[in-house]
N, C-alpha and C positions, 0 to 999 in steps of 0.2 A: 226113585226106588219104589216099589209097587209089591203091594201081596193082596192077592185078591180075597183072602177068605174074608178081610177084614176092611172091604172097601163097604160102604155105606151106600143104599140103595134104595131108593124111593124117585119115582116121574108123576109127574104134574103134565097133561099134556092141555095147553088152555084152547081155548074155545076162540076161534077168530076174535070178537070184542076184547078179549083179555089181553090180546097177544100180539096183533097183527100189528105191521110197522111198515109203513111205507118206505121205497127208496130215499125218497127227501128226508124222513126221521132218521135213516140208519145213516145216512149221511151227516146229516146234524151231531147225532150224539157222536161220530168219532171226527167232528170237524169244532167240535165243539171248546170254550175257555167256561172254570166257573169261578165266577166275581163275588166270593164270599169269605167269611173265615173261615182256615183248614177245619175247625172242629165241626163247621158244617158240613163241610164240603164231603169229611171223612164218613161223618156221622149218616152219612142221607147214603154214601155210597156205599157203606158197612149196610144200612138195611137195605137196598135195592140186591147185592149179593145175598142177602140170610132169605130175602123172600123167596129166593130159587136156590140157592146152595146151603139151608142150614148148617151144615158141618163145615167148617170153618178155622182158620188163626188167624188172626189178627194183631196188628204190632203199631197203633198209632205213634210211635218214633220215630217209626221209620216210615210211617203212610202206606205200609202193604200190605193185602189181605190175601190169603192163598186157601182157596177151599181144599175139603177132602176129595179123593177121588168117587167121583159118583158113576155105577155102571150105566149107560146106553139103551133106553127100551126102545122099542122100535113100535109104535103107535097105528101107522099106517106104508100103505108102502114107499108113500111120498117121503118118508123119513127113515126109508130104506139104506144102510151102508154100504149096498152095493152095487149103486148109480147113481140115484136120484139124491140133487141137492137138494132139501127141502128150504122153505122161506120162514123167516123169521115167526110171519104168520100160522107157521104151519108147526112149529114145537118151540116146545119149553120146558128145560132141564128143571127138575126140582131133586135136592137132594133130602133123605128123609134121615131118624136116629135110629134105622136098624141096621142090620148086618145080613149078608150074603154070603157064603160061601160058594165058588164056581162050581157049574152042575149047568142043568138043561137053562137053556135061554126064556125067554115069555116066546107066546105065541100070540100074531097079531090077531085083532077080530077081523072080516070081511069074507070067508068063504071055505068051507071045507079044504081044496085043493090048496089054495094059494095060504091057507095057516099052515098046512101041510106040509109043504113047501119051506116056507121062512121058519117052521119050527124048526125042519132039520137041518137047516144051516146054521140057525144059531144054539141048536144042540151043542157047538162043534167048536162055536167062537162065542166073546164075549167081547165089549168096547164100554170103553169107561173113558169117563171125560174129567179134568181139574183146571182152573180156573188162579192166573195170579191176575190181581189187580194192585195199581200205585198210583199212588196221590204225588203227582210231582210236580217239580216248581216252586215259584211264590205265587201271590196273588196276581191276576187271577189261575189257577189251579188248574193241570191236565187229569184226566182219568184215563190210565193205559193201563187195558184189558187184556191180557194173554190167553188164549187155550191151546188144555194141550193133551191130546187121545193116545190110550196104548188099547192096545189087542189082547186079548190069552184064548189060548185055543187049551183044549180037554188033552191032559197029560203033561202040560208046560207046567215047570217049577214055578216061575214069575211071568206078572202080564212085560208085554214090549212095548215101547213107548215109539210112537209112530213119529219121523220126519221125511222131509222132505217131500219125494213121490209116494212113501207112503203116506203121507196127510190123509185122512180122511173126509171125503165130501160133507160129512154133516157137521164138522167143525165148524166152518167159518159161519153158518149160520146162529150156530147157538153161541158162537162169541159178538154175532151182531145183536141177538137175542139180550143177552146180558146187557151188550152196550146201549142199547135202547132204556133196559128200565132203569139203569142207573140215569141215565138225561132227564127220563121222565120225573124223576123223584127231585130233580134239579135243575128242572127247565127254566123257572123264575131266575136263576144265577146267569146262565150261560149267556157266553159270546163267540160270536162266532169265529173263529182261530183264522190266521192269516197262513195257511198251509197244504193249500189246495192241491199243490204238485206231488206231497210227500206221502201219497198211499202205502201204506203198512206193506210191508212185506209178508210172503207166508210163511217165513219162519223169523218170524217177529222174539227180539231179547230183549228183557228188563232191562234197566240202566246198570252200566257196568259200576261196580266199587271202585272205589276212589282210593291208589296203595298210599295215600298223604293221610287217610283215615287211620294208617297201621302206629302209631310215635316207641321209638323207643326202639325198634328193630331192625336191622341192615336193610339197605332202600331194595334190593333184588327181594331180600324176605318179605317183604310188605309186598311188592307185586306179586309175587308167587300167594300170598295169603289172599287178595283180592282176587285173582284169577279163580283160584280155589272157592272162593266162595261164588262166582257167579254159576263156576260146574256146579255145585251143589241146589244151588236156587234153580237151577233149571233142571235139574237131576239129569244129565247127560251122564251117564254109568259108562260110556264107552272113555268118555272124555277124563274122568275122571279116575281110571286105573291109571292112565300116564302120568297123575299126580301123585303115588303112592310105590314108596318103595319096594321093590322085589323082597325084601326082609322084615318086612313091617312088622312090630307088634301090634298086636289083634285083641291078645289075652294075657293077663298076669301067668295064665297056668298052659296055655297052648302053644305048640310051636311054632315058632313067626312064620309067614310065607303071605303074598299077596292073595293066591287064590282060594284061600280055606279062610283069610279076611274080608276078598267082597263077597264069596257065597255066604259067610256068616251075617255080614253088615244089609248085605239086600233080603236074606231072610227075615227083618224087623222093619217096620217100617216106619221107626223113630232114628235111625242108626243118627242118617246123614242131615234130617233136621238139626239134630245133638250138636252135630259137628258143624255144621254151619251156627249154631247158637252160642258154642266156642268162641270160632274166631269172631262174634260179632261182641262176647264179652271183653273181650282186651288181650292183648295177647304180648309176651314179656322176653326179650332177648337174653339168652346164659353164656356168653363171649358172642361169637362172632359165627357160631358155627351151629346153633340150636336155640333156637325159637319154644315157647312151648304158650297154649292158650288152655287154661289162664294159667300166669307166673306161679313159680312157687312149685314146692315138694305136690305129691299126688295124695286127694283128698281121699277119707273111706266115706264110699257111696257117690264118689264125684266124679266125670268124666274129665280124663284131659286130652289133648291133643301135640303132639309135636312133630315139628317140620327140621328139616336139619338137608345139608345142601351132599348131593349124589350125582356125581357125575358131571357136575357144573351146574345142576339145575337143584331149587328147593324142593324134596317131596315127605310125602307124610313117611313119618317113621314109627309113629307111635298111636294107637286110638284105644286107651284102656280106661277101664272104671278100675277104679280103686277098692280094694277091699278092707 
């Protein structure tokens, strides 16, 4: 879920020395094992993210760090969105603690014409990029890096989140980018992984939840709550209305319906964190037929969540703050 007034916005473009990475390194760091303990391991990958994505959560619990979304400058034309894949050596995301509201694009340096040019295309569009990483396993420890780009063009409510064909060519680099300096900060640990046939996919997913995590709730309600929670961690919005009732309540004071809940819920762009933060506090079965995260009556000032079975399948029914 995405609002661009309030995405965070600062680039760092570094300088060959700072930046550049050879095949062999980018290979290393996503072939890579590190032989330390997690709070190393975490602690060196937590700052290798802050030196390029300040904005930030982090949840050493869980081992996963999920930057804010940072817009896309465009530097040179080598780091252009609308061909050219640039090299690791050639950018470098940094995210900063200001604020943007969508409007005109930057304009590259390099020529009257050719600013001229990129400026009026990115008048028009905007791309912004976020970042989950997870510390998984035992000893020795993987580092998996995700990126993941959405668009907004001038007049769109909300930016869109690009898959598949639409991927972006400057993606994969600035997620080798990352993956590099997190190695670097952790090069003394690493080993080198026995996984040379298993290249990443380009639509690479976090580790799914585990429904054995759910205790205390009918075994279909723990899978439906898992699922749910992996749409959320990846913010899949299309995926995600299929898990939500046609009646849902939304609001103590509004009338239920699904689609005046996700235009409400994607206009914030705490909604679906909340609700993923829900089900990861505990979540508490009331017979057989309603689930709600967390148990118990509805807190004032407290979010809860409940899921209740429709149609044969589990879907939300509920996502209200308490007054």
């Amino acid at each position: 879920m995405l609002r661009a007034s309030l995405l965070a916005v600062t680039v760092f473009v570094c300088g060959v020395s700072a930046c550049s990475a050879s095949k062999m390194e980018v290979h290393a760091a996503q072939h890579s094992l590190y032989d330390a303990d997690f709070n190393a391991v975490y602690t060196a990958t937590l700052d290798a993210i802050r030196s390029l994505y300040p904005n930030l959560d982090d949840n050493p619990g869980t081992g996963k760090i999920t930057t804010a979304w940072h817009q896309v400058q465009y530097a040179s034309s080598a780091d252009d969105a609308t061909g050219v894949t640039a090299t690791p050596s050639q950018i470098a995301q940094q995210g900063g603690n200001s604020s943007m509201s969508p409007g005109m694009g930057s304009v590259p340096a390099g020529g009257a014409g050719g600013a001229a040019g990129m400026g009026q295309r990115l008048a028009y569009k905007k791309y912004y990029i976020r970042f989950e990483v997870a510390v998984l396993g035992g000893r020795p420890w993987r580092v998996k890096v995700i990126g993941h780009a959405a668009s907004w063009d001038v007049g769109a409510a909300l930016p869109t989140e690009l898959h598949g064909a639409a991927r972006p060519p400057w993606l994969t680099p600035r997620v080798e980018a990352l993956e590099v300096e997190i190695y670097r900060k952790m090069k003394q640990y690493a080993l080198a992984a026995n996984d040379e046939g298993s290249g990443a996919a380009a639509e690479d997913e976090m580790p799914k939840t585990d429904p054995a995590s759910f205790k205390d709730v009918p075994a279909d309600a723990a899978r439906a709550l898992a699922a749910l929670k992996d749409v959320l961690t990846k913010r899949d919005i299309d995926s995600l209305r299929g898990d939500i009732a046609d009646d849902v309540v939304w609001s103590l004071g509004g009338a239920p319906g699904i689609d005046i809940a996700m235009a409400t819920w994607q206009a914030d762009p705490d909604t679906f964190d909340q609700m993923a933060k829900l089900i990861d506090s505990g979540c508490t079965a009331t017979g057989a037929k309603k689930v709600t995260c967390p148990g118990g009556d509805l807190q004032s000032g407290q979010y809860q969540l409940v899921i209740e079975p429709r149609a044969g399948a589990w879907k939300v029914t509920s996502f209200v703050k308490g007054e």
